[in-house]
N, C-alpha and C positions, 0 to 999 in steps of 0.2 A: 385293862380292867378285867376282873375275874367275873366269869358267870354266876348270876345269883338265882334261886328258885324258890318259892315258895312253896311251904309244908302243905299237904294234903292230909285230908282226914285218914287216920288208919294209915299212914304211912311210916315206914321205918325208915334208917340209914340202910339196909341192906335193897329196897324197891328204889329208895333214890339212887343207887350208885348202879342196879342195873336198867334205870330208863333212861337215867342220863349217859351211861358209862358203860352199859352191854355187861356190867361184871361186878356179881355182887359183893367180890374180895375186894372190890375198891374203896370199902366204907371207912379204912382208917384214912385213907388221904383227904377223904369229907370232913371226917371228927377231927384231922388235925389245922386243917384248912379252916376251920370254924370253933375252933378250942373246946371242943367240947368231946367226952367220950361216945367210943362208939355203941354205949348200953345207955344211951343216954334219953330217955324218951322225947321224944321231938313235940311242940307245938302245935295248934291248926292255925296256918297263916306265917309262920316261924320264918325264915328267912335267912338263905343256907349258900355260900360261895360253893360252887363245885368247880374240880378240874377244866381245864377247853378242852385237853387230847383224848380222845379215843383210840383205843387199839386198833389199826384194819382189820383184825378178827374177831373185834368184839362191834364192829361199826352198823352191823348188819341188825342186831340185836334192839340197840338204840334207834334204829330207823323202823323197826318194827313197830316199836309205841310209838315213834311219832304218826307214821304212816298211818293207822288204827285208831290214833288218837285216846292211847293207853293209860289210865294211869294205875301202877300197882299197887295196890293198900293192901298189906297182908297183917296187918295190928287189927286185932277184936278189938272190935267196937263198941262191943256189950250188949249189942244187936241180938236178939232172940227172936228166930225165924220160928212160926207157927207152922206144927206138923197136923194135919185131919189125918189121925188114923184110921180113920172109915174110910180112905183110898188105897187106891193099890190095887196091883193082879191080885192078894186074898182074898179082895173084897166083892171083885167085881166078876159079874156071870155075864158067860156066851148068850149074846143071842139079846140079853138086855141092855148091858155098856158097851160090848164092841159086836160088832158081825166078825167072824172066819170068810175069808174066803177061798 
């Protein structure tokens, strides 16, 4: 029985094939393992057969996220992070925001 994973927010076929797989060229063996192409926007929750083999040099890679407990989402989110331009070394004087020492 083939491995199954489920979609993460923000994730692509290229973060699945190097958490699970060390290798992000892996992604057509995903898209073909799951019929689908590999420009194909993924779901949240979606539900995805991956490989079992890993490369011995690509083994190290995938133990990484597990070990860290990684997951990669590299898909915007649409997420708009708020910048205060009233911070920053421009803004800020010696002696009131930081000491020298």
């Amino acid at each position: 029985m083939m491995p199954t994973i489920t979609v993460r927010e923000g994730q692509t076929l290229a973060d699945i094939a190097v958490q699970y797989l060390g290798d992000a060229a892996r992604i057509n063996e995903i898209a073909d393992l799951n019929g689908i192409l590999m420009t194909d926007e993924l779901s949240i929750g979606q539900q995805l057969y991956i490989p079992e083999d890993v490369a011995i040099d690509k083994r190290y890679v995938k133990d990484t996220f597990i070990d860290y407990a990684l997951i990669p989402a590299s898909k915007s989110t649409g997420s708009v992070i708020e910048v205060n331009e009233d911070e920053g070394i421009g803004f800020w004087a010696i002696e009131d925001d930081f000491v020298v020492q």
